[in-house]
Phi, psi and omega in degrees: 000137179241032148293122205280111174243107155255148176214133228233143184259113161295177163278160161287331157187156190263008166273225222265317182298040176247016182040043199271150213102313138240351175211087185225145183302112145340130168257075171303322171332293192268048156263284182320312163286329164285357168294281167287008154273330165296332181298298189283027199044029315151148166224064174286169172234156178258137171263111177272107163321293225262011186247022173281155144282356173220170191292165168305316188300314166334300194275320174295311165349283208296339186259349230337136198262181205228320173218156193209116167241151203204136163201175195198180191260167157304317172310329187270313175010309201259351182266301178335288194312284228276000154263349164306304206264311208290334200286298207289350171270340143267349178250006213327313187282034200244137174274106166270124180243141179220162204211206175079165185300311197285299205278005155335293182268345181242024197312322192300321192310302193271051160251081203230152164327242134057268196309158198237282187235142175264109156263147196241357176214150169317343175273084191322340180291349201268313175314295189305340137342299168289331183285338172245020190056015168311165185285124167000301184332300190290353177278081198296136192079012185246130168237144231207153220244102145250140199041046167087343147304123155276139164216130184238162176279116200290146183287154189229147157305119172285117181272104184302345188284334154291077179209130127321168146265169188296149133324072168293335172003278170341287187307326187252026174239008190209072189292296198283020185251194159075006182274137158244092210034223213278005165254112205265166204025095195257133186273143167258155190223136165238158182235326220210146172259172201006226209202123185304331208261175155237052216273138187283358205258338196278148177250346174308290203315327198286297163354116186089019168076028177083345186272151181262119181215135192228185208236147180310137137252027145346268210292005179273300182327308184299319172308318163314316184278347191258358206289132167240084161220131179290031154187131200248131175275073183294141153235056129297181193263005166178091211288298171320071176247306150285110163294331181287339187277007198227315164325287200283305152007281206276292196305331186287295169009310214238328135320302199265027184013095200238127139225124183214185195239126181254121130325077177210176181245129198225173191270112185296306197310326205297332180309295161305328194267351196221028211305314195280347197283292176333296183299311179318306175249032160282315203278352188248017197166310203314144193232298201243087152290105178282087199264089166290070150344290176049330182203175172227018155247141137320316172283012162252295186306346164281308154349261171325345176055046174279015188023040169268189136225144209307293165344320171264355168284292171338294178299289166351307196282314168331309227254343170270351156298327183291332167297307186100024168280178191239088156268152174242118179300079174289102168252204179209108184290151192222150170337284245268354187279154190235163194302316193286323173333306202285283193317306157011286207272303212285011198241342179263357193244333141313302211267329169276013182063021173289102206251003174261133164210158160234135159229134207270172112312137163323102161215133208275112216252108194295128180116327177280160179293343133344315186280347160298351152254015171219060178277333197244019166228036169283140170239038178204148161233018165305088183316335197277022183239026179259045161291320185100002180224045159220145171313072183284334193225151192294171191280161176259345190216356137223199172296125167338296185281301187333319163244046130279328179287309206282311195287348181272324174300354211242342162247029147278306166287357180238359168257353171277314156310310188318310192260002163269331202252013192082020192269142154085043195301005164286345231242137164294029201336311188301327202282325169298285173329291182284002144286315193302259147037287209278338144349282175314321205279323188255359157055055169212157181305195229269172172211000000 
């Protein structure tokens, strides 16, 4: 067929803060859709903005595409945006598509002249659908422009198990890229969409019409093995969820003598419940468990309706240190917080040996159930401070630069702790520090 279809990954952000270099994503997403346009005789091409050498406008010139397809997080949101209109001010006659986790729940965000069609669900196929004209109507998840009206079509929960595997092409044409801290060119494999649990804050869980779907894992283990890279990236949003499925995991891993470095995002209860599972699969890989931590009161985890406890957190970090796994700790700075709150967090992440750590701001993610309740206490509607290191909603007990002052000393100290305990030795700490430093002085989030 010789319709030219690219489809584009935007940046994460254009300051300092986008870790490109340590911590950057595989675009998986549009792997899996050029897999199946290539499947349907389709040659798309992937564009990665931040991992290119020449620009998008560039690249649009040169190639001009016939369909442009684009997708992204809330943060990318104004990238998104701002490329949608650059493909049609050059192109007026280009099918613009935008996809992805954020418009699942946000499609109004993108109803602007420049788009053409909205998908609203994980089913890529539905993209080669829209590429052969089918009528809109018949397209479940699309939403579409009629008589100067938007209109969509409601999304139906996607079975990950029609998913091809991704179209690495991209990924292994770009060996110096893709690293996660020390582990380079790392690949990511997904098994599984959203999330069984409802932690109120999350915005995963909604995704897929709310349903939970996970992939055989026979065929992930077979995906693993053909990959050619030593270090797999699990990105579900919670891979330890099931043990027998995790059993079977770890035992096909050591039968089909697979040897790699694993990624993934777990659960503390699951962790604790499942201890001998844990060791186990420390012995075939595991290096990094990314762990939603979120606080050090309980009463912020009720809050959150994370069903932990601060106690199993504690235990938790013990006991994978004691393994030599590396967890990284996710935490949450809350409104409410006060200077002893921040000092609080940096004296419990010091004193448990938690040396991976990220701590976000509270910020309430339009589509989870959480965010109705703060909606009417925004003080920005700048997507790109939807990051987790901006201030979305005023403070409840101090002043904005007060608590940008309080939350930037505190990751001055846990980047210093860091750099006392060797963690991240890659990572440019003066350089960080003084942005972090000129941050404080100016009591606005990060640039």
């Amino acid at each position: 067929m010789d319709k030219k279809i690219l489809l584009v990954h935007p940046e994460v952000s254009r300051n300092k803060y986008n870790f490109n270099g340590i911590l950057e994503n595989e675009p998986l997403e549009l792997e899996y859709l050029s897999a199946v346009l290539k499947q349907e005789g389709y040659t798309p091409e992937i564009f990665d903005v931040p991992r290119e050498t020449v620009s998008l406008e560039e690249k649009l010139r040169q190639c001009r595409p016939d369909v442009f397809y684009i997708c992204g997080r809330i943060k990318q949101e104004a990238f998104m945006k701002e490329y949608i209109r650059l493909a049609k001010r050059l192109d007026p006659q280009v099918v613009t598509i935008v996809g992805g986790l954020h418009v699942q729940k946000n499609q109004e965000r993108f109803y602007m002249p420049e788009t053409d069609y909205i998908l609203t669900t994980f089913d890529v196929f539905q993209v080669s659908r829209i590429i052969e004209g089918e009528a809109p109507e018949e397209i479940p998840g699309l939403c579409y422009k009629e008589g100067g009206q938007w209109k969509c079509q409601a999304a139906q929960p996607f079975d990950i198990r029609r998913l091809p595997w991704p179209d690495r092409s991209y990924f292994y044409s770009h060996p110096g890229h893709y690293n996660y801290f020390e582990i380079p060119h790392c690949a990511q494999v997904r098994t599984a969409y959203s999330c069984a649990f409802r932690c109120r804050f999350c915005y995963r869980n909604v995704l897929n019409c709310g349903t939970y779907t996970a992939r055989d894992i026979e065929d992930v283990v077979e995906e693993i093995a053909s990959i050619d890279s030593e270090g797999i990236y699990i990105i579900d949003d919670d891979f330890l969820l099931d043990a027998k499925r995790i059993r079977r995991f770890i035992d096909l891993i050591k039968e089909k003598g697979i040897h790699k470095t694993y990624v993934c995002m777990g659960r503390v209860d699951f962790i604790l419940k499942n201890r001998q599972l844990i060791r186990d699969f420390a012995e075939i890989g595991l290096l990094y468990l990314i762990v939603g931590l979120e606080a050090v009161e309980d009463t912020y985890l009720k809050q959150y309706n994370k069903r932990t406890k601060i106690s199993w957190n504690a235990e938790c970090v013990r006991f994978t240190n004691e393994l030599g796994i590396k967890i990284f700790g996710m935490f949450i700075v809350d409104l409410d917080f006060q200077k002893k709150d921040f000092d609080r967090l940096y004296t419990w992440i010091a004193t448990r040996g938690v040396k991976n750590v990220a701590v976000s701001i509270f910020t309430p993610v339009p589509g989870t159930e959480i965010y109705h309740d703060y909606a009417d206490k925004l003080i920005t509607e700048d997507p790109g401070h939807w990051d987790y290191m901006h201030l979305v909603c005023r403070p409840e007990k101090l002043s904005v630069r007060k608590y940008y002052f309080y939350y930037y000393v505190l990751l001055i100290r846990l980047f210093l702790l860091a750099r006392r305990q060797g963690v991240y030795d890659g990572i440019d700490y003066r350089s960080y520090i003084l942005s972090f430093l000129k941050n404080m002085v100016r009591g606005k989030g990060a640039r």
